[in-house]
PDB file as gemmi writes it, atoms N, CA and C in Angstrom:
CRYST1    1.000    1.000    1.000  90.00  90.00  90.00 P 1                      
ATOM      1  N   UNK A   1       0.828  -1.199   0.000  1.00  0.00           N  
ATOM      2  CA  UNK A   1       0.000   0.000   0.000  1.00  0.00           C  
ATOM      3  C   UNK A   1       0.869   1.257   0.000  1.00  0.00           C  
ATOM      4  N   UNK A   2       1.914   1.056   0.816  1.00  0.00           N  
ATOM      5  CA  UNK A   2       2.307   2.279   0.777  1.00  0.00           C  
ATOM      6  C   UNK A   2       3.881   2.783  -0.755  1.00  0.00           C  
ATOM      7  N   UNK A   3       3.820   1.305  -0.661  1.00  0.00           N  
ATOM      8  CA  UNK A   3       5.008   1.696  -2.488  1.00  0.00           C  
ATOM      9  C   UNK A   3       4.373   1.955  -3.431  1.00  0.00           C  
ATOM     10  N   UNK A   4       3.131   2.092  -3.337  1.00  0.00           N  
ATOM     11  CA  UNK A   4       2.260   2.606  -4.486  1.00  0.00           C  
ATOM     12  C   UNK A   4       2.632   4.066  -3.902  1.00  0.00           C  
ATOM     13  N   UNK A   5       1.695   4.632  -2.935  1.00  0.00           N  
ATOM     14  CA  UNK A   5       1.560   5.587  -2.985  1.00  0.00           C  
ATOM     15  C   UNK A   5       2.984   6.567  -2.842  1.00  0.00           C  
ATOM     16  N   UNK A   6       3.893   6.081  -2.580  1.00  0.00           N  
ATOM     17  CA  UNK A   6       5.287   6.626  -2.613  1.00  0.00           C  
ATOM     18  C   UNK A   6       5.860   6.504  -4.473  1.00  0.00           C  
ATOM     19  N   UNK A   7       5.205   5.845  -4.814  1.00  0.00           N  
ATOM     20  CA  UNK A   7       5.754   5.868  -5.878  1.00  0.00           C  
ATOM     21  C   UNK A   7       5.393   6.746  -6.884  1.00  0.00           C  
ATOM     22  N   UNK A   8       3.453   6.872  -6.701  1.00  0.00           N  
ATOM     23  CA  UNK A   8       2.635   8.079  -7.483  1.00  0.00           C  
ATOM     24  C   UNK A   8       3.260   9.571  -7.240  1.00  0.00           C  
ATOM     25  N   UNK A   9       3.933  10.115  -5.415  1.00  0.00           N  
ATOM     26  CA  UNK A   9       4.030  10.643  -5.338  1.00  0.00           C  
ATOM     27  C   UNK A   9       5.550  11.271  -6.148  1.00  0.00           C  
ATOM     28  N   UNK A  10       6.205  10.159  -6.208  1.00  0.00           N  
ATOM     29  CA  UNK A  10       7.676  10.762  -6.585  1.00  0.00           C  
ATOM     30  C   UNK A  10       7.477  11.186  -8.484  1.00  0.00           C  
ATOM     31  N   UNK A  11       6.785  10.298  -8.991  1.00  0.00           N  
ATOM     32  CA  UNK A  11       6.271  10.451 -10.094  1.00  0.00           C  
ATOM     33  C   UNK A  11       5.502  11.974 -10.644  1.00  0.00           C  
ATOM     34  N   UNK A  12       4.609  12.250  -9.462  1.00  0.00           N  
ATOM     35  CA  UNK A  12       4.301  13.717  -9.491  1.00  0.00           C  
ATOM     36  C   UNK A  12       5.140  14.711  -9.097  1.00  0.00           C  
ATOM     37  N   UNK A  13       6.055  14.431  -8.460  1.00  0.00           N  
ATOM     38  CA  UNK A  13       7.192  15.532  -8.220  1.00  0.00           C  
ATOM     39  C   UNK A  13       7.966  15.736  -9.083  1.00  0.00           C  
ATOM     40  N   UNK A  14       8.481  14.281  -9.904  1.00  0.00           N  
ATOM     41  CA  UNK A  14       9.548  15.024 -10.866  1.00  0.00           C  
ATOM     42  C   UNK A  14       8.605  15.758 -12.058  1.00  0.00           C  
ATOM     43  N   UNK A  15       7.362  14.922 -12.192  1.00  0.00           N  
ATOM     44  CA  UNK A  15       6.736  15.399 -13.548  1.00  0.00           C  
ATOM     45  C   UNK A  15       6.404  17.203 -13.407  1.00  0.00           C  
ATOM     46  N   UNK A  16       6.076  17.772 -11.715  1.00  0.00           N  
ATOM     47  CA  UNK A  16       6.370  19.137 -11.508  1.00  0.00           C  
ATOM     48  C   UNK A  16       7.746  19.783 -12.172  1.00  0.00           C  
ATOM     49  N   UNK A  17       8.836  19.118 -11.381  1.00  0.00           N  
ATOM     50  CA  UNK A  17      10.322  19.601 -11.608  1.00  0.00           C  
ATOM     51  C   UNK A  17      10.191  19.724 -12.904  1.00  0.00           C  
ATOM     52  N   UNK A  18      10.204  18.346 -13.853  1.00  0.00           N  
ATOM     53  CA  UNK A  18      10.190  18.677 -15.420  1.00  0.00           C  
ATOM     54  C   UNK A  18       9.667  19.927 -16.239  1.00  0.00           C  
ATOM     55  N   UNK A  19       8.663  19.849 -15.649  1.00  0.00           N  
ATOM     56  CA  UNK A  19       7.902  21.218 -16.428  1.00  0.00           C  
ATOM     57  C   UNK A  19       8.337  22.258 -16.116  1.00  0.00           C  
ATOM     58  N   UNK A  20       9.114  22.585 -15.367  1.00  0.00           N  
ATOM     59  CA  UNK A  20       9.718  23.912 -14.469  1.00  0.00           C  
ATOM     60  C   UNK A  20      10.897  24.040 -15.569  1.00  0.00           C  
ATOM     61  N   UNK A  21      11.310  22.895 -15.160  1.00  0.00           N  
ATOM     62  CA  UNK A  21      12.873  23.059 -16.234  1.00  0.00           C  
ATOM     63  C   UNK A  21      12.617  23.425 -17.766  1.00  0.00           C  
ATOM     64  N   UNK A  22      11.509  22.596 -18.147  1.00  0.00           N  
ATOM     65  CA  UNK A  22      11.050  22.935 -19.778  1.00  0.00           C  
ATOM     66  C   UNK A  22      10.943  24.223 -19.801  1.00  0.00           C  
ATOM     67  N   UNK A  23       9.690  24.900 -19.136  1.00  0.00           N  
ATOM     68  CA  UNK A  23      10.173  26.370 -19.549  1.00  0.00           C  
ATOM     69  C   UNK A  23      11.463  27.416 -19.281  1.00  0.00           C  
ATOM     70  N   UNK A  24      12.066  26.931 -18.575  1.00  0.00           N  
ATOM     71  CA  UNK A  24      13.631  27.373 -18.336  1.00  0.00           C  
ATOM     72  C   UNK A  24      14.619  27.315 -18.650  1.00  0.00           C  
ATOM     73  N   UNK A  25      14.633  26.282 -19.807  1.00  0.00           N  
ATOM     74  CA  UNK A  25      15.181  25.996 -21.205  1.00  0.00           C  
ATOM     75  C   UNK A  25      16.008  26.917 -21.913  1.00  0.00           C  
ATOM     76  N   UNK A  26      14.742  27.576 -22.196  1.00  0.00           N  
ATOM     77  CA  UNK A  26      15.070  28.343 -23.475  1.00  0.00           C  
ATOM     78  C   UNK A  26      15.811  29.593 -23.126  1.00  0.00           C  
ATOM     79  N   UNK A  27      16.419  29.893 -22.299  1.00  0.00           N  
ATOM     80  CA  UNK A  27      17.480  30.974 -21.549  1.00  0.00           C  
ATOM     81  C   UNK A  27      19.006  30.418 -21.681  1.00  0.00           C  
ATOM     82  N   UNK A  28      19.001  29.469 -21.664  1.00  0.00           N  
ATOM     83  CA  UNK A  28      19.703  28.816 -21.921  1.00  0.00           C  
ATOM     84  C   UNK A  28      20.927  28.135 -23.262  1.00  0.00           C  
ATOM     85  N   UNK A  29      19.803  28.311 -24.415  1.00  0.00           N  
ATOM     86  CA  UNK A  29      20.117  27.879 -25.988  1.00  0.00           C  
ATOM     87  C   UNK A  29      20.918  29.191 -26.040  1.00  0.00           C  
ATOM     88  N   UNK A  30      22.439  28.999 -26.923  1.00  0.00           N  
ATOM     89  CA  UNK A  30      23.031  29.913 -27.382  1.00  0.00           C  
ATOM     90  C   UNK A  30      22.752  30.511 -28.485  1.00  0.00           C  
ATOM     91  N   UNK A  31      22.427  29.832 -29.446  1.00  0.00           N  
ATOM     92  CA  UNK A  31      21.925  30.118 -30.702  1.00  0.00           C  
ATOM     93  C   UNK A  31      20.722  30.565 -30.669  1.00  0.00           C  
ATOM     94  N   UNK A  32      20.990  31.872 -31.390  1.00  0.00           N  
ATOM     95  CA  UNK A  32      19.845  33.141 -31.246  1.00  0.00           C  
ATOM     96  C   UNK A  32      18.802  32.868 -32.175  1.00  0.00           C  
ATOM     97  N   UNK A  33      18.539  32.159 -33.482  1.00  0.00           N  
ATOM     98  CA  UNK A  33      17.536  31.618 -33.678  1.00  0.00           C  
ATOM     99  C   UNK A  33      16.290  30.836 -33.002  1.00  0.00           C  
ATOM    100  N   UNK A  34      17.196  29.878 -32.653  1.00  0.00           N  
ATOM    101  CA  UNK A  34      16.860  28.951 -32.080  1.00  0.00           C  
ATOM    102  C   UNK A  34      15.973  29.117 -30.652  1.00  0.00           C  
ATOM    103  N   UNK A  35      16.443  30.164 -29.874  1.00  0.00           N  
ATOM    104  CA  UNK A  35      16.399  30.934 -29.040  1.00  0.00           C  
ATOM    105  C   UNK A  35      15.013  31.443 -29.188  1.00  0.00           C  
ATOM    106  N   UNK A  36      14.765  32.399 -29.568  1.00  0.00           N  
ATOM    107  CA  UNK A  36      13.674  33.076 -30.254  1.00  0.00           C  
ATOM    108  C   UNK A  36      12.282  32.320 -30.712  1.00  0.00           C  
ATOM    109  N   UNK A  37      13.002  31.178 -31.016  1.00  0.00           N  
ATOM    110  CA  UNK A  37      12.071  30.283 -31.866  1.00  0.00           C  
ATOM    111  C   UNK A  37      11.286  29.194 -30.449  1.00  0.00           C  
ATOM    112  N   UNK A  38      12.135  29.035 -29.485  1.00  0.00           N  
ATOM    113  CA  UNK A  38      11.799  28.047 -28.325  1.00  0.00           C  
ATOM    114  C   UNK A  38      11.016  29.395 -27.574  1.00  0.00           C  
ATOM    115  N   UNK A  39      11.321  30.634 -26.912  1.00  0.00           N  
ATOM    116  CA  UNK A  39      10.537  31.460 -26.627  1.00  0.00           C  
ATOM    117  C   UNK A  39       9.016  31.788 -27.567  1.00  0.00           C  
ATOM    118  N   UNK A  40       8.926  31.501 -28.830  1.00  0.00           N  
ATOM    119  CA  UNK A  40       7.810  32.151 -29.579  1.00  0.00           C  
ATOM    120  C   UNK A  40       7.224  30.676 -29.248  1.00  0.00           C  
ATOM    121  N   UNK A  41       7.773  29.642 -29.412  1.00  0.00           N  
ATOM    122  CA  UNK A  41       6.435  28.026 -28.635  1.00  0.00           C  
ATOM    123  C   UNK A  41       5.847  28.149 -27.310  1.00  0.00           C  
ATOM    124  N   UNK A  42       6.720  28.925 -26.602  1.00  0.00           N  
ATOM    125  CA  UNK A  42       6.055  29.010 -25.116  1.00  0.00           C  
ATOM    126  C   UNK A  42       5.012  29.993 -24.809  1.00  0.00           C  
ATOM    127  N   UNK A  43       5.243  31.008 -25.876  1.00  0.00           N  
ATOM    128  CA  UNK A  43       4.109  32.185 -25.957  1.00  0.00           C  
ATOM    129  C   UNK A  43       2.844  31.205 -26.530  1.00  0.00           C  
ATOM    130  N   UNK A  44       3.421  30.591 -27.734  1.00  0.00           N  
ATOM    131  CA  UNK A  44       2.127  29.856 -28.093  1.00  0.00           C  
ATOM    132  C   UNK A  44       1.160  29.680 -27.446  1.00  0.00           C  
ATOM    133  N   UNK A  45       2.202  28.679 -26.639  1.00  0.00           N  
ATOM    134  CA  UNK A  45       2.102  27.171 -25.380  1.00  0.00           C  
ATOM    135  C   UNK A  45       0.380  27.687 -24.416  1.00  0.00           C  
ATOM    136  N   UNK A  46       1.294  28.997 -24.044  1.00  0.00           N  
ATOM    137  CA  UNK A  46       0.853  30.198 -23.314  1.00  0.00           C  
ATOM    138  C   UNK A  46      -0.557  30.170 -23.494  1.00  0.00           C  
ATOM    139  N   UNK A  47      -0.683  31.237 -24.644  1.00  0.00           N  
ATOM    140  CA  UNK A  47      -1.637  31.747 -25.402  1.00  0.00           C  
ATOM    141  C   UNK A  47      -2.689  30.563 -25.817  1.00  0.00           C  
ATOM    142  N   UNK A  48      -2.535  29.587 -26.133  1.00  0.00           N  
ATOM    143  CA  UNK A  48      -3.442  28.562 -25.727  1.00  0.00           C  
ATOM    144  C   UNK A  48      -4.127  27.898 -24.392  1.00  0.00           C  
ATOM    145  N   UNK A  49      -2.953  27.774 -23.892  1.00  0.00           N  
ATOM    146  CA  UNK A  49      -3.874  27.873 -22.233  1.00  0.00           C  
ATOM    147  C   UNK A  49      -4.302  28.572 -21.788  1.00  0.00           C  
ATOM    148  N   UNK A  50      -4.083  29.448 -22.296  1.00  0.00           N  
ATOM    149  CA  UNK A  50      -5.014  31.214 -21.498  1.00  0.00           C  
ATOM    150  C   UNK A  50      -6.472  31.016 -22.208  1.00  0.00           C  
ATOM    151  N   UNK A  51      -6.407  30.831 -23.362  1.00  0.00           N  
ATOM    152  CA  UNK A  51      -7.863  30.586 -24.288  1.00  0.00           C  
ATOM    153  C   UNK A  51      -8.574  29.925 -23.600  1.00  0.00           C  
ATOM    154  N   UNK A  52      -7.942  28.448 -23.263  1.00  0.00           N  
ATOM    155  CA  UNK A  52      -9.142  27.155 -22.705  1.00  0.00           C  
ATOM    156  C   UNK A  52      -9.140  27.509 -21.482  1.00  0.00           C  
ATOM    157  N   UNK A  53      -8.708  28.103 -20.561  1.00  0.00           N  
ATOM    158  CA  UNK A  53      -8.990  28.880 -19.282  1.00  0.00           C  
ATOM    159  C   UNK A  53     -10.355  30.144 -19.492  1.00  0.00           C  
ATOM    160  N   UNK A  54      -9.965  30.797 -20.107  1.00  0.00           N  
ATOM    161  CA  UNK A  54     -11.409  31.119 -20.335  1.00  0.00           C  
ATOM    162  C   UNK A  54     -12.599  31.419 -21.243  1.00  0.00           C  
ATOM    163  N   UNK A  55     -12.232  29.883 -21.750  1.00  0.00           N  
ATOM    164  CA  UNK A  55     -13.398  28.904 -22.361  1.00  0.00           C  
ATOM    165  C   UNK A  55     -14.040  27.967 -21.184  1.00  0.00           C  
ATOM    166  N   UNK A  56     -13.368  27.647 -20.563  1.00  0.00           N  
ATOM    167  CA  UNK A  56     -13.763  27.295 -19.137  1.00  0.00           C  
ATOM    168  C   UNK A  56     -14.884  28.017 -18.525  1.00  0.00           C  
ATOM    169  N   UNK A  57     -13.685  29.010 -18.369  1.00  0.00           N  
ATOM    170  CA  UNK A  57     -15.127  29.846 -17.157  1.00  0.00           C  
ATOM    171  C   UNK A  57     -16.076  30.321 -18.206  1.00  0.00           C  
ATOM    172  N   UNK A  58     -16.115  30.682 -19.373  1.00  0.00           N  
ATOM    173  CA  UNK A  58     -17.158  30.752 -19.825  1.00  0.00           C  
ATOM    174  C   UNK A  58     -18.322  29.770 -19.613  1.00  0.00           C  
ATOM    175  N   UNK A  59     -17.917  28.764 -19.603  1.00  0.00           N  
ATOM    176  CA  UNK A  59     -18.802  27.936 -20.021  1.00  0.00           C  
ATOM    177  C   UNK A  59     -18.791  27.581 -18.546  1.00  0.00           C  
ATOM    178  N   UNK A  60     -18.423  27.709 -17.690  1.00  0.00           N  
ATOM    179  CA  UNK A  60     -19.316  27.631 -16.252  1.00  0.00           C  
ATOM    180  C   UNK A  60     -20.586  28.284 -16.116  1.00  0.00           C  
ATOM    181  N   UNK A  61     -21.890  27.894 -15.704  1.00  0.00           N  
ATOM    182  CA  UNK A  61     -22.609  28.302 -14.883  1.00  0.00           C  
ATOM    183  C   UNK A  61     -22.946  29.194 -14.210  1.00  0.00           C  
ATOM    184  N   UNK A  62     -23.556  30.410 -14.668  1.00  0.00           N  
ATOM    185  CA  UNK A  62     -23.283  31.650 -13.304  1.00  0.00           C  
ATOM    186  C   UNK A  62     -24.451  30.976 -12.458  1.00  0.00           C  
ATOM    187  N   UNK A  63     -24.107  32.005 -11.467  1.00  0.00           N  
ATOM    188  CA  UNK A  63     -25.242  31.536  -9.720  1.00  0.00           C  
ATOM    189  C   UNK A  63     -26.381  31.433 -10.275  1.00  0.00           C  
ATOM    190  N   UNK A  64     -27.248  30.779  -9.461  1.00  0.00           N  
ATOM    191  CA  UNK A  64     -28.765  31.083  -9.893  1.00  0.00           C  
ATOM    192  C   UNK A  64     -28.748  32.009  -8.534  1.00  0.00           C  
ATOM    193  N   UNK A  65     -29.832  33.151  -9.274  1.00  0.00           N  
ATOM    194  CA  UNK A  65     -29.978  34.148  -8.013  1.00  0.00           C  
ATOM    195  C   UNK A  65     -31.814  34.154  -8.246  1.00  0.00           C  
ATOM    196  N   UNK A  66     -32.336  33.619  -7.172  1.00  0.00           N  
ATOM    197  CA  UNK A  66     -33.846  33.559  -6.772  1.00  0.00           C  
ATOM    198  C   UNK A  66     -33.976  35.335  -6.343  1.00  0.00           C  
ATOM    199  N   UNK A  67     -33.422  35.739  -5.537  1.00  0.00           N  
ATOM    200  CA  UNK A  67     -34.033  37.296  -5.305  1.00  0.00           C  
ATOM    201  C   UNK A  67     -34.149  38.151  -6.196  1.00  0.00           C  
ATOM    202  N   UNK A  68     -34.329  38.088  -7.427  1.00  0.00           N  
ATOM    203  CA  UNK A  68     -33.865  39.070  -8.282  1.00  0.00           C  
ATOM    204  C   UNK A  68     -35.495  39.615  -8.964  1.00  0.00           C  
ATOM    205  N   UNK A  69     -36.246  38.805  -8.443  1.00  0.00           N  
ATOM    206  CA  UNK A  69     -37.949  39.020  -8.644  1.00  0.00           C  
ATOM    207  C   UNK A  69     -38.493  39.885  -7.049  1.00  0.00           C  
ATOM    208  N   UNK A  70     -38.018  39.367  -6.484  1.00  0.00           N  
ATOM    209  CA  UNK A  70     -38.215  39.729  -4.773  1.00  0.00           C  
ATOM    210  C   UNK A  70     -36.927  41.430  -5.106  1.00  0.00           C  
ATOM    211  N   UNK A  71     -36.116  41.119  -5.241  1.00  0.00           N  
ATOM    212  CA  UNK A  71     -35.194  42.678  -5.292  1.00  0.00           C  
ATOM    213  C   UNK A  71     -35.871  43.483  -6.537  1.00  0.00           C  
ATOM    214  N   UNK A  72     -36.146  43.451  -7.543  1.00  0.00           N  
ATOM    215  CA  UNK A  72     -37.256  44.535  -8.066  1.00  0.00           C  
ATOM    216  C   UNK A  72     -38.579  44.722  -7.438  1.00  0.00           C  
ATOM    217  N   UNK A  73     -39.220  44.189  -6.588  1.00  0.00           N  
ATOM    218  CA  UNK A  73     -40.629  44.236  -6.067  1.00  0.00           C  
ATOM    219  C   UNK A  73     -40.011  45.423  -5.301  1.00  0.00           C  
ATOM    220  N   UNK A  74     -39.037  45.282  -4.154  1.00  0.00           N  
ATOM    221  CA  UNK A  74     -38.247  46.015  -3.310  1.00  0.00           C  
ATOM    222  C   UNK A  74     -38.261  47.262  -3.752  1.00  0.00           C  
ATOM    223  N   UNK A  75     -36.999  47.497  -5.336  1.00  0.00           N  
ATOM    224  CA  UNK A  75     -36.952  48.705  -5.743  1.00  0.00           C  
ATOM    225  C   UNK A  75     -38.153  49.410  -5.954  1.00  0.00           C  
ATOM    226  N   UNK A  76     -38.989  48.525  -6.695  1.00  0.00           N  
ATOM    227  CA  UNK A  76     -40.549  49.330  -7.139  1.00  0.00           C  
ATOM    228  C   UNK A  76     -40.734  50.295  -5.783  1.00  0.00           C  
ATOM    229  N   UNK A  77     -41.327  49.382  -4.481  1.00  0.00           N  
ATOM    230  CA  UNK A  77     -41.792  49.960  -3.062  1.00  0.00           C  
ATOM    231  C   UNK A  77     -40.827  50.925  -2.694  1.00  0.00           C  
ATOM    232  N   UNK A  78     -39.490  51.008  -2.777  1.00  0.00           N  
ATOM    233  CA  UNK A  78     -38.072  51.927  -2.350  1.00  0.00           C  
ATOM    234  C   UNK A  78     -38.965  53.148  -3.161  1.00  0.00           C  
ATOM    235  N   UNK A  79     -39.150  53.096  -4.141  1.00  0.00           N  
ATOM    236  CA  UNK A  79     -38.657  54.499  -5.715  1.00  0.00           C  
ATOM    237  C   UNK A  79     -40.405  54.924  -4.799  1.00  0.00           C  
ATOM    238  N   UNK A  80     -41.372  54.424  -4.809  1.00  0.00           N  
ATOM    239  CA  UNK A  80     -43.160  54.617  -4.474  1.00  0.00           C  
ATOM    240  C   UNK A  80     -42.832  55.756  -2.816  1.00  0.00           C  
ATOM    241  N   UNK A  81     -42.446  54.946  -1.663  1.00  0.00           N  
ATOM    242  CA  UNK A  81     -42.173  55.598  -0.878  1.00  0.00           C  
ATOM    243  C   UNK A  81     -41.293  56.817  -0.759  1.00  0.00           C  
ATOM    244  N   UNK A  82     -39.809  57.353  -1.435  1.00  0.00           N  
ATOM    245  CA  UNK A  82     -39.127  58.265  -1.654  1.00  0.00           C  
ATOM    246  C   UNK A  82     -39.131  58.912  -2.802  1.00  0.00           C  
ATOM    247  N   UNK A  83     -40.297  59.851  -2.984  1.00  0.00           N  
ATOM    248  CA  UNK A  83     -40.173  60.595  -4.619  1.00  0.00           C  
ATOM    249  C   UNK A  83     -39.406  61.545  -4.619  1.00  0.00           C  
ATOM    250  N   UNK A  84     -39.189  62.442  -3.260  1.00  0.00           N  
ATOM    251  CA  UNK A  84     -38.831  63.637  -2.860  1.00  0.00           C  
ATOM    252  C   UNK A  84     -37.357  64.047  -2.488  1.00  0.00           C  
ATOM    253  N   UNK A  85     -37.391  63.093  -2.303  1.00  0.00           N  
ATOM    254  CA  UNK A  85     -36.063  63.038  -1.408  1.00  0.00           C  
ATOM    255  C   UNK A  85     -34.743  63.093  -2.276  1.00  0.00           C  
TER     256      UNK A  85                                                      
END                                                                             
């Protein structure tokens, strides 16, 4: 039981580390093409996950809000009682 779960965990740690290092890469390449070219994939990289992030929340659910029939009845009676004021 527990070399499983020691094992998932070490598995998720390096697969963290890895990805850290991938984008840290490209500081690295001497060759200024090349260079440029590994920075313009990560903007990509980027710029695509930023999209499906919010394509996401788009496509979440806003609240259901029940008062919103009960909070205009409110305003109506608010605006009826204070004309003057």
């Amino acid at each position: 039981m527990k070399l499983p779960a020691s094992l998932s965990f070490a598995i998720a740690l390096t697969a963290t580390v890895s990805s850290a290092e991938a984008a840290e890469q490209c500081r690295f390449i001497e060759a200024r093409a090349e260079r440029e070219a590994c920075y313009q994939r990560q903007e990509a990289a980027r710029v695509a996950r930023q999209k499906t992030q919010e394509a996401q929340q788009a496509a979440q659910q806003k609240p259901y809000e029940p008062m919103t029939s009960e909070d205009a009845q409110l305003a109506r009676s608010l605006r009826s009682i204070c004309r003057g004021c």
